[in-house]
N, CA, C and O atoms as a Tinker XYZ file with bonds, in Angstrom:
   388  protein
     1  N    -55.303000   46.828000  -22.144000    73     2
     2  CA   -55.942000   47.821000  -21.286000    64     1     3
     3  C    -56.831000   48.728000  -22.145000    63     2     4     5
     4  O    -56.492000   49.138000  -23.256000    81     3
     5  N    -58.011000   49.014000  -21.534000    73     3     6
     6  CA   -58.948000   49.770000  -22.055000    64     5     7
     7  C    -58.756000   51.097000  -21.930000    63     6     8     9
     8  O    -58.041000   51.466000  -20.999000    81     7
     9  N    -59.416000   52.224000  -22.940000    73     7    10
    10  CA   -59.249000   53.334000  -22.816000    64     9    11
    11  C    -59.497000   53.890000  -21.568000    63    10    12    13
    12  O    -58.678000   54.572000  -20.951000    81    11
    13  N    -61.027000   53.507000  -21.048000    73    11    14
    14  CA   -61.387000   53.874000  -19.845000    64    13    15
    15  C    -60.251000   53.134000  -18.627000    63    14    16    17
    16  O    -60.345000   53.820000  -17.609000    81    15
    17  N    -59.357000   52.121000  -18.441000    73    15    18
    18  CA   -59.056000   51.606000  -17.798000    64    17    19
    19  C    -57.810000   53.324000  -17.520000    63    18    20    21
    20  O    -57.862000   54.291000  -16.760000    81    19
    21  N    -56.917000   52.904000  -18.547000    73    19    22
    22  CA   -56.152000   54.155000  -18.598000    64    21    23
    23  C    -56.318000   55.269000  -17.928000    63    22    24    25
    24  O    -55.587000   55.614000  -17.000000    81    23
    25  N    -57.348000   55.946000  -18.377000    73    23    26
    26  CA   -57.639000   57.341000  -18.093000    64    25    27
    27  C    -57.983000   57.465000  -16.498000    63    26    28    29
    28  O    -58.098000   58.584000  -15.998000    81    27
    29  N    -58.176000   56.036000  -15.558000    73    27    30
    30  CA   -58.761000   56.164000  -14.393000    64    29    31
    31  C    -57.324000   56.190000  -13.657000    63    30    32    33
    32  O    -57.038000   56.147000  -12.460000    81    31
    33  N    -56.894000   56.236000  -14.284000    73    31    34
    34  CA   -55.392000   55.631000  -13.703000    64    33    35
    35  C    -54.953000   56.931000  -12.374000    63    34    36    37
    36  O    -55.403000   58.069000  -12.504000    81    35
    37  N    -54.232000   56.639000  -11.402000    73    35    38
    38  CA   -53.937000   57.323000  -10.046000    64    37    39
    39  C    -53.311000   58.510000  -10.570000    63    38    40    41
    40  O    -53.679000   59.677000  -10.440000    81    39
    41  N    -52.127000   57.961000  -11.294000    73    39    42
    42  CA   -51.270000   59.498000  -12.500000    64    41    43
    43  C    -52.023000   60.293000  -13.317000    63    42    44    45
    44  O    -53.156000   60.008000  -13.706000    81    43
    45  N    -51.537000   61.087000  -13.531000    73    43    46
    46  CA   -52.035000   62.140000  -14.664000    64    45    47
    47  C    -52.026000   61.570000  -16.179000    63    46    48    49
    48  O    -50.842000   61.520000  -16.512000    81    47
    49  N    -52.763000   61.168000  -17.121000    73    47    50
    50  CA   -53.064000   61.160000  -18.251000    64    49    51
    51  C    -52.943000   62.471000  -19.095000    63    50    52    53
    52  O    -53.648000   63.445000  -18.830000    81    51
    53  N    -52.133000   62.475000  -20.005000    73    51    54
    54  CA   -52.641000   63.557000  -21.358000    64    53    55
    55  C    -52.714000   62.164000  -22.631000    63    54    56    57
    56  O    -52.055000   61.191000  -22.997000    81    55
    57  N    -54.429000   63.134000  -23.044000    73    55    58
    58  CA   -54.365000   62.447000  -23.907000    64    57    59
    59  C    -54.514000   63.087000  -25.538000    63    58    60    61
    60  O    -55.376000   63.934000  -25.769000    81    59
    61  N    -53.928000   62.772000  -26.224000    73    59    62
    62  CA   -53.617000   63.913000  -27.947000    64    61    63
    63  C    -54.615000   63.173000  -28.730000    63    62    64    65
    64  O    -54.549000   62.088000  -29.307000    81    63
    65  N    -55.655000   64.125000  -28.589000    73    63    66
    66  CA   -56.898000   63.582000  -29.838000    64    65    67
    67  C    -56.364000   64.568000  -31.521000    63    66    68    69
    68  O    -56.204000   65.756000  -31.802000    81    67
    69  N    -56.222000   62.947000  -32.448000    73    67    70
    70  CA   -55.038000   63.128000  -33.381000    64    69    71
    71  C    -55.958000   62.895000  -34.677000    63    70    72    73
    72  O    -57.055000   62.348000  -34.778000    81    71
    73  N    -55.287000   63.386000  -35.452000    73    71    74
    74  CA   -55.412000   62.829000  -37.147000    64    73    75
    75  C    -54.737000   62.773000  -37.861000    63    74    76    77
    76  O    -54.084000   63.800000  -38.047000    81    75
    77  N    -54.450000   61.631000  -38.687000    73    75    78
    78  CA   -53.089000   61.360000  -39.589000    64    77    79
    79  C    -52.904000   62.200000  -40.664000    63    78    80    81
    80  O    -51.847000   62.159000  -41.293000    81    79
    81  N    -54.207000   63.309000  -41.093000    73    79    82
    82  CA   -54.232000   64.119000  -42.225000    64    81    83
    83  C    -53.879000   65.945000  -41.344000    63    82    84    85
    84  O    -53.716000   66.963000  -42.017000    81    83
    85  N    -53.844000   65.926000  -39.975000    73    83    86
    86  CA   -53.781000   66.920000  -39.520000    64    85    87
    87  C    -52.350000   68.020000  -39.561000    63    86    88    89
    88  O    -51.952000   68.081000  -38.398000    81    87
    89  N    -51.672000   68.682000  -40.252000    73    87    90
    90  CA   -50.819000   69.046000  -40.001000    64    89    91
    91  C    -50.753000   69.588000  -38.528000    63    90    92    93
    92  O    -49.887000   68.988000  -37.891000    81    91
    93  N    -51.302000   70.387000  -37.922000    73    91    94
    94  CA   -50.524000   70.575000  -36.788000    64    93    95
    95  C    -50.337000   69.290000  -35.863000    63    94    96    97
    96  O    -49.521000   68.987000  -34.993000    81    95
    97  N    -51.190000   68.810000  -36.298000    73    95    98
    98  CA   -51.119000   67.392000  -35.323000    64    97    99
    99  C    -49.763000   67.129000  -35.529000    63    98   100   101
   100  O    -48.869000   67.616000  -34.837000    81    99
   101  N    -49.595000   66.380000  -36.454000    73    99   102
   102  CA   -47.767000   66.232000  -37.100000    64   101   103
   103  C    -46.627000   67.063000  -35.926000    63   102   104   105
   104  O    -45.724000   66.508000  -35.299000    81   103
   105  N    -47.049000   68.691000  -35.876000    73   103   106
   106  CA   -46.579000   68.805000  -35.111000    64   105   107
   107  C    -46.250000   69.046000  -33.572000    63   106   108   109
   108  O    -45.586000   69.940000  -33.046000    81   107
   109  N    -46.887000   68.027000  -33.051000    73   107   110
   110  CA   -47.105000   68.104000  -31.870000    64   109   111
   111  C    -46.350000   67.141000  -31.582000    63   110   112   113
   112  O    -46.016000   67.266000  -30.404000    81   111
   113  N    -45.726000   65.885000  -32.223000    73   111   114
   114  CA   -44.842000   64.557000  -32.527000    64   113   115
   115  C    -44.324000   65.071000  -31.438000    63   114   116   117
   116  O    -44.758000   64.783000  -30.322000    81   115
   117  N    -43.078000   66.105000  -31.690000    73   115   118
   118  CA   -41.822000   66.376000  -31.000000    64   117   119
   119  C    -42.224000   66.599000  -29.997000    63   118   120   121
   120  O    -41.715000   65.909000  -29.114000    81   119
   121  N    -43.085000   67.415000  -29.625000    73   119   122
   122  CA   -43.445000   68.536000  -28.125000    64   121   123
   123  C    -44.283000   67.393000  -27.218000    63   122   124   125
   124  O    -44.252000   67.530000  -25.995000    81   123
   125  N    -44.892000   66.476000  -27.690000    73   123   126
   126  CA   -45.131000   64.999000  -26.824000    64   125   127
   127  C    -43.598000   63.920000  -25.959000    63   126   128   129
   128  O    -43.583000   63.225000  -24.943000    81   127
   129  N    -42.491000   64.277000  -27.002000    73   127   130
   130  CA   -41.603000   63.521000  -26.736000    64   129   131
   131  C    -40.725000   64.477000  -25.723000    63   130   132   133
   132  O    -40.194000   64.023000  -24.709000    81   131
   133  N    -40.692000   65.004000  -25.874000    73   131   134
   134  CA   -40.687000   66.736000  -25.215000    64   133   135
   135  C    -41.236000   66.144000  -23.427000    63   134   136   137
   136  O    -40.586000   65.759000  -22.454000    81   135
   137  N    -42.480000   66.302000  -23.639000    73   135   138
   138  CA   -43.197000   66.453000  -22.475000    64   137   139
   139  C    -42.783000   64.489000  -21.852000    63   138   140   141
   140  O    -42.520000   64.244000  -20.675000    81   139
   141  N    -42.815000   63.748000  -22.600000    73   139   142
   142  CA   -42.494000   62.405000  -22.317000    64   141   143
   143  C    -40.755000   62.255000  -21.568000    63   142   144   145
   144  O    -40.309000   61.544000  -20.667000    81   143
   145  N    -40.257000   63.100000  -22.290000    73   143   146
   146  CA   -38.637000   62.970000  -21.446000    64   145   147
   147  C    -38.561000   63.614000  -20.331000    63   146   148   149
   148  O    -37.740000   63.232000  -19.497000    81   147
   149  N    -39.533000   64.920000  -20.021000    73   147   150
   150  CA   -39.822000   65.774000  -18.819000    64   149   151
   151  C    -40.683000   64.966000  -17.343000    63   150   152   153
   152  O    -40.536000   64.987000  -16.121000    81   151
   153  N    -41.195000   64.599000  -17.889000    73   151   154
   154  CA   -42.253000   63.297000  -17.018000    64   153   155
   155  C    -41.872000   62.141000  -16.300000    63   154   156   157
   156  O    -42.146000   61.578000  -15.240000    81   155
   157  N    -40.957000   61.971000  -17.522000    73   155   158
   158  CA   -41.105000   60.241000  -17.663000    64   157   159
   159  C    -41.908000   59.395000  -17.107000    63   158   160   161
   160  O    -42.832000   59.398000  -17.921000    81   159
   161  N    -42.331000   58.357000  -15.933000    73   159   162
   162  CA   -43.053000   57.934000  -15.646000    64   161   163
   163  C    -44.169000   58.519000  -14.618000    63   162   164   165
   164  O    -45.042000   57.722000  -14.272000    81   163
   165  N    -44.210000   59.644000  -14.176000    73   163   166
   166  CA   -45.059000   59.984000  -13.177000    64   165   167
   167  C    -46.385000   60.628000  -13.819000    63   166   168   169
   168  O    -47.201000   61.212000  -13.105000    81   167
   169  N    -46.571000   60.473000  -15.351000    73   167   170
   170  CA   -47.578000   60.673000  -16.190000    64   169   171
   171  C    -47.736000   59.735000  -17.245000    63   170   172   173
   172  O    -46.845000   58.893000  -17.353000    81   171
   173  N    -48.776000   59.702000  -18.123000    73   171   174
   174  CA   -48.724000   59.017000  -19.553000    64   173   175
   175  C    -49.178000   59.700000  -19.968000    63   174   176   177
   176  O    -49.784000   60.583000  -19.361000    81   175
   177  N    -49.025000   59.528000  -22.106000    73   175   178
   178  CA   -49.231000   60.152000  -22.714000    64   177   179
   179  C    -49.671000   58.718000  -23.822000    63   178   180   181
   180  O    -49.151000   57.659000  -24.173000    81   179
   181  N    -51.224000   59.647000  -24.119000    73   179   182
   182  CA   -51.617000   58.560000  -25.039000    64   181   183
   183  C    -52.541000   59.376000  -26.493000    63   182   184   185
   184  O    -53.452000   60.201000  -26.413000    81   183
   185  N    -51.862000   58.744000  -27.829000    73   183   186
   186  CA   -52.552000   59.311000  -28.655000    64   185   187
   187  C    -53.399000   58.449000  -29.068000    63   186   188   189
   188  O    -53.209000   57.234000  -29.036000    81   187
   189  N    -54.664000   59.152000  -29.600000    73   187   190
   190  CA   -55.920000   58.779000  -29.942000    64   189   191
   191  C    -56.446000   59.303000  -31.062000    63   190   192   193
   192  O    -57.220000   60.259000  -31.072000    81   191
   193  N    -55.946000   58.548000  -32.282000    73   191   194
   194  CA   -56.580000   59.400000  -33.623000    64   193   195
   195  C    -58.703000   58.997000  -33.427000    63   194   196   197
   196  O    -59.461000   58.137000  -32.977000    81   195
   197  N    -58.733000   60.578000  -34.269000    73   195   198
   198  CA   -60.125000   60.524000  -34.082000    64   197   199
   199  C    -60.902000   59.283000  -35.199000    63   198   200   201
   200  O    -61.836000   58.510000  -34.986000    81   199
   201  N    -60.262000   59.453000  -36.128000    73   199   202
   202  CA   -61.012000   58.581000  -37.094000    64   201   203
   203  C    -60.947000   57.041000  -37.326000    63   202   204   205
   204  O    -61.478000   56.375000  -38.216000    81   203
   205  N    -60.275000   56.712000  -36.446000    73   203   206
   206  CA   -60.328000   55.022000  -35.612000    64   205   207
   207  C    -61.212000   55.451000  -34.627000    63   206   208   209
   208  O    -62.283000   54.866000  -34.791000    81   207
   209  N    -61.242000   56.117000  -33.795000    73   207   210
   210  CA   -62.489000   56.288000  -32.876000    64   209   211
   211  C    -63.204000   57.511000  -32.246000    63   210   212   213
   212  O    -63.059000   58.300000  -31.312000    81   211
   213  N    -64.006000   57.253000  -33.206000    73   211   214
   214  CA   -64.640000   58.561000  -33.451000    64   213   215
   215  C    -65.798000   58.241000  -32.160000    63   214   216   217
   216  O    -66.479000   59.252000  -31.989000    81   215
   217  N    -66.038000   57.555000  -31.589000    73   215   218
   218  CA   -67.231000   57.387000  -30.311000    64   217   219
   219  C    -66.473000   57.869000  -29.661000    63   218   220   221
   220  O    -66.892000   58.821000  -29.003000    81   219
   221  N    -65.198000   57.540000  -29.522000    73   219   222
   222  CA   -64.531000   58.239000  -28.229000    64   221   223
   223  C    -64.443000   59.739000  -28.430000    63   222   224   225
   224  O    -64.407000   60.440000  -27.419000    81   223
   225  N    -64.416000   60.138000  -29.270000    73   223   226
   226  CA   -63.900000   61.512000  -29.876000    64   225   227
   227  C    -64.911000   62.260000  -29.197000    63   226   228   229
   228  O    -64.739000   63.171000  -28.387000    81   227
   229  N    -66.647000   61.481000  -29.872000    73   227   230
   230  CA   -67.724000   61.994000  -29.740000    64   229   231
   231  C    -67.998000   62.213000  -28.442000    63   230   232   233
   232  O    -68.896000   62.991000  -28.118000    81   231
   233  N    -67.186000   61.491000  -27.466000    73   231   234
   234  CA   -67.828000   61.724000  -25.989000    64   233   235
   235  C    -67.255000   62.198000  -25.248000    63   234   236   237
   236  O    -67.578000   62.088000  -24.065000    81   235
   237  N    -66.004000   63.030000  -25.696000    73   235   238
   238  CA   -65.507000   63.866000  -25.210000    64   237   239
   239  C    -65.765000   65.163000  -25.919000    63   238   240   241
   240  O    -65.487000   66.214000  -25.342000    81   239
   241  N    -66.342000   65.171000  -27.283000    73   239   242
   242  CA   -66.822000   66.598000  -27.762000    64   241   243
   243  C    -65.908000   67.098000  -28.300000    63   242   244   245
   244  O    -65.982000   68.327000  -28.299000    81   243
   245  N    -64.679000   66.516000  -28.982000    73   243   246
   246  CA   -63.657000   66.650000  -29.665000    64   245   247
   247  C    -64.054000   67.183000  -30.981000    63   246   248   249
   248  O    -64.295000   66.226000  -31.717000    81   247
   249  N    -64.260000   68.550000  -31.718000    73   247   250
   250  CA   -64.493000   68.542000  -32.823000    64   249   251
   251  C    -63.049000   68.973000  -33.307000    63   250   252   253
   252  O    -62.717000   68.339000  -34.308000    81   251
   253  N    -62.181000   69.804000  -32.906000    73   251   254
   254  CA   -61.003000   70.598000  -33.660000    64   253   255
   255  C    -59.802000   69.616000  -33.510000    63   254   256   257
   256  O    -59.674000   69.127000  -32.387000    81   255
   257  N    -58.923000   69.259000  -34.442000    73   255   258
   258  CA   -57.609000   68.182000  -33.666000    64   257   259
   259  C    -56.367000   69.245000  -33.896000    63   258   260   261
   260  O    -56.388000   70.029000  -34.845000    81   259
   261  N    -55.259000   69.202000  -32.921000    73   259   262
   262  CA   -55.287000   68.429000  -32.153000    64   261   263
   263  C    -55.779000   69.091000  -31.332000    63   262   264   265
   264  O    -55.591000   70.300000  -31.199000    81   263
   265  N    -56.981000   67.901000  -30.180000    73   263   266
   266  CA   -56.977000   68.866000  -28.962000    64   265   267
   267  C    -56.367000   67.751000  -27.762000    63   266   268   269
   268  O    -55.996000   66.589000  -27.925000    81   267
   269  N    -56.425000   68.661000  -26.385000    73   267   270
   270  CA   -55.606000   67.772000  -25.791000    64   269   271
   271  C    -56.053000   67.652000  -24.710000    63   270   272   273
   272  O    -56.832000   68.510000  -24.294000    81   271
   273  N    -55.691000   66.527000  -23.905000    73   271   274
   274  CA   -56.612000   66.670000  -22.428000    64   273   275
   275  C    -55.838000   65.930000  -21.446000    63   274   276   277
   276  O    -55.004000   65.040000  -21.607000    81   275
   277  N    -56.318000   66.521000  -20.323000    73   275   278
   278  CA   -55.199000   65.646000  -18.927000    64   277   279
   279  C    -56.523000   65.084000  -18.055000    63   278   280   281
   280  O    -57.293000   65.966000  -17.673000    81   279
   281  N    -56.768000   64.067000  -17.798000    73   279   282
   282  CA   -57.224000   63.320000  -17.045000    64   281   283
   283  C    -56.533000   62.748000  -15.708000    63   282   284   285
   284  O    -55.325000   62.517000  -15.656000    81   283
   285  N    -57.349000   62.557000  -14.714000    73   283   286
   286  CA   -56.644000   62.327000  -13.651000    64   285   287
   287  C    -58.052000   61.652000  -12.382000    63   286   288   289
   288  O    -58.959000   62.249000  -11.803000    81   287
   289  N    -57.604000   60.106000  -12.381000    73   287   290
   290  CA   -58.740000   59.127000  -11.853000    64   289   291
   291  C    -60.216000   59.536000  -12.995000    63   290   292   293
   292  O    -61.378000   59.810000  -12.693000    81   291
   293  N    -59.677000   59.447000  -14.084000    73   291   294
   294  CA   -60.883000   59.616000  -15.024000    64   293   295
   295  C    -61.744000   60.645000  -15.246000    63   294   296   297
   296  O    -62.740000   60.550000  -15.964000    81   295
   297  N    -61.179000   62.280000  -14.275000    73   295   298
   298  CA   -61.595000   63.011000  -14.555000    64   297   299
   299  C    -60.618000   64.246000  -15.864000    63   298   300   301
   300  O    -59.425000   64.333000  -16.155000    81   299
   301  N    -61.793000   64.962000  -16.314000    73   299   302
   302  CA   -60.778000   65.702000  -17.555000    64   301   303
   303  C    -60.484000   66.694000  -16.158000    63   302   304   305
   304  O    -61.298000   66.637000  -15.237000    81   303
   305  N    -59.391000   67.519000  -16.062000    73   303   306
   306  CA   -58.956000   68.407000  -15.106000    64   305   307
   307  C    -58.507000   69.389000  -16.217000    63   306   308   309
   308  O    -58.895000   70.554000  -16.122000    81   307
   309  N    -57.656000   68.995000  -17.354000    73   307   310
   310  CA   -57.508000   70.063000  -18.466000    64   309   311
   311  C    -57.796000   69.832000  -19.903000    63   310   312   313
   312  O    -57.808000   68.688000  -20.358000    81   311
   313  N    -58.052000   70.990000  -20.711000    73   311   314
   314  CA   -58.570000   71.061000  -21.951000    64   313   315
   315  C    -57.997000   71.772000  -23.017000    63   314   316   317
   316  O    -58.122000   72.970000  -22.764000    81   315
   317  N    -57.479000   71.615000  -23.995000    73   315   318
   318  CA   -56.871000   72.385000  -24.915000    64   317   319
   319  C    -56.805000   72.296000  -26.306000    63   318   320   321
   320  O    -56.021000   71.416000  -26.660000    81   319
   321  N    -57.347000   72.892000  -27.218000    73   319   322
   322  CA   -57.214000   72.636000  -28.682000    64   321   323
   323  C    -56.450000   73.439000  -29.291000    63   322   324   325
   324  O    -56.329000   74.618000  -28.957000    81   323
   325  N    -55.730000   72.799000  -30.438000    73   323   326
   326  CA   -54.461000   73.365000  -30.946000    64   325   327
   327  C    -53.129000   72.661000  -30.172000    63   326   328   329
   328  O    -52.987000   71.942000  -29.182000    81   327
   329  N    -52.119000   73.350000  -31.309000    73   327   330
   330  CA   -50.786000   73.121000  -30.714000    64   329   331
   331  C    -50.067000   73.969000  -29.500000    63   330   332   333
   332  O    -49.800000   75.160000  -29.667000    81   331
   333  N    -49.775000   73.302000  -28.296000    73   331   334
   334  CA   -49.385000   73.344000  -27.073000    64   333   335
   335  C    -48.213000   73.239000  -26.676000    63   334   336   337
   336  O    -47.835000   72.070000  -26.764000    81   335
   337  N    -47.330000   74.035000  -26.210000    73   335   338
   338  CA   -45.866000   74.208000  -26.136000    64   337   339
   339  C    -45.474000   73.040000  -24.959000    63   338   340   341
   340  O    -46.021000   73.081000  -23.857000    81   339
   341  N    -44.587000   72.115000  -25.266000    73   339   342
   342  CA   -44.759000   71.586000  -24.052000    64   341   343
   343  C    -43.807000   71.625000  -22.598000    63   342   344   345
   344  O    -43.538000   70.816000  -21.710000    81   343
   345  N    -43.525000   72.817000  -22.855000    73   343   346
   346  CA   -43.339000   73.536000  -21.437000    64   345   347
   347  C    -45.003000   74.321000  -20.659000    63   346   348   349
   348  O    -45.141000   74.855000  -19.559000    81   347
   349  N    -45.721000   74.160000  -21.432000    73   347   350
   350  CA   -47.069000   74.288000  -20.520000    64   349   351
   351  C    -47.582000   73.075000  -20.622000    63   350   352   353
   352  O    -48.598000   73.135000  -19.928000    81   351
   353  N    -47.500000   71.986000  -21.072000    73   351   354
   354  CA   -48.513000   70.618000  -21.091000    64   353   355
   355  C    -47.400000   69.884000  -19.895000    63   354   356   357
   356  O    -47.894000   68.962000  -19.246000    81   355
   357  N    -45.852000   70.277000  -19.570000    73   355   358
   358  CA   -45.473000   69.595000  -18.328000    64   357   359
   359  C    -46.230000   70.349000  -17.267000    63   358   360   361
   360  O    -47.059000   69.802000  -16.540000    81   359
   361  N    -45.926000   71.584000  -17.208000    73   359   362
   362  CA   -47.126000   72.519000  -16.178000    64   361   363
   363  C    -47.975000   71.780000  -15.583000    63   362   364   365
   364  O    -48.017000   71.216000  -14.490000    81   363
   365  N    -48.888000   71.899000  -16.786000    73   363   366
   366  CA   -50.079000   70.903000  -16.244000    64   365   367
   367  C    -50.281000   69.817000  -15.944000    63   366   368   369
   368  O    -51.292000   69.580000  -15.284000    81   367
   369  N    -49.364000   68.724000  -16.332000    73   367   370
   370  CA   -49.312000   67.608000  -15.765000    64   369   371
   371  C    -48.958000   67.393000  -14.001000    63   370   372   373
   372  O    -49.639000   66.727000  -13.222000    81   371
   373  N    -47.678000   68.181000  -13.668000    73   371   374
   374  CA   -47.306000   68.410000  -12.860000    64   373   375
   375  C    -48.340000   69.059000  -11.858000    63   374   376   377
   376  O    -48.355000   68.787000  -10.657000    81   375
   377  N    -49.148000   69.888000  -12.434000    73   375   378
   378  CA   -50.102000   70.401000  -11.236000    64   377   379
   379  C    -50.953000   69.236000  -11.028000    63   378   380   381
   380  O    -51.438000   69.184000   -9.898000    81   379
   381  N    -51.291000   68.194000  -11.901000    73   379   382
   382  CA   -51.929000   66.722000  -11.072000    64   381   383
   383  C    -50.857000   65.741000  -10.759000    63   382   384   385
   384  O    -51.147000   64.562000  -10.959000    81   383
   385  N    -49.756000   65.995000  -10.335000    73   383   386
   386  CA   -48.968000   64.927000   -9.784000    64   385   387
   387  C    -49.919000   64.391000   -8.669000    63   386   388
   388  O    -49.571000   63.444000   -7.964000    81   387
């Protein structure tokens, strides 16, 4: 499945634009698994390091990592850079159930 296939998807998408050199990125590990046990299937969660794909990065305008985004039928609905507690990234998922 394609990135774009994903993101069109009926559920809510978050997606963690990542870097393997990023410390906060690092810590966002937990607070994904966090938001993944809160969810479980009525969302996905997909990480996307920037420097494997940096076109994608580019076309969403990703300059700071981590940033984060909820998509929903392929639209961005939310936006966030930095580390995100994920008692507000279920929030927001939940407001696109």
């Amino acid at each position: 499945m394609t990135f774009g296939e994903m993101i069109n998807s009926e559920k809510p998408v978050l997606v963690d634009f990542f870097a393997e050199w990023c410390g906060p990125c690092k810590m966002m590990a937990p607070v994904l698994r966090q938001v993944k046990d809160a969810v479980q299937d009525s969302a996905s969660i997909i990480k996307v390091d920037i420097d494997k794909n940096q076109q994608t990065a580019a076309v969403y305008n990703v300059s700071a990592v981590p940033t984060l985004l909820i998509f929903k039928k392929g639209q961005v609905v939310w936006r966030q850079s930095g580390v995100v507690p994920a008692t507000e990234l279920v929030k927001k998922l939940k407001e696109n159930f």
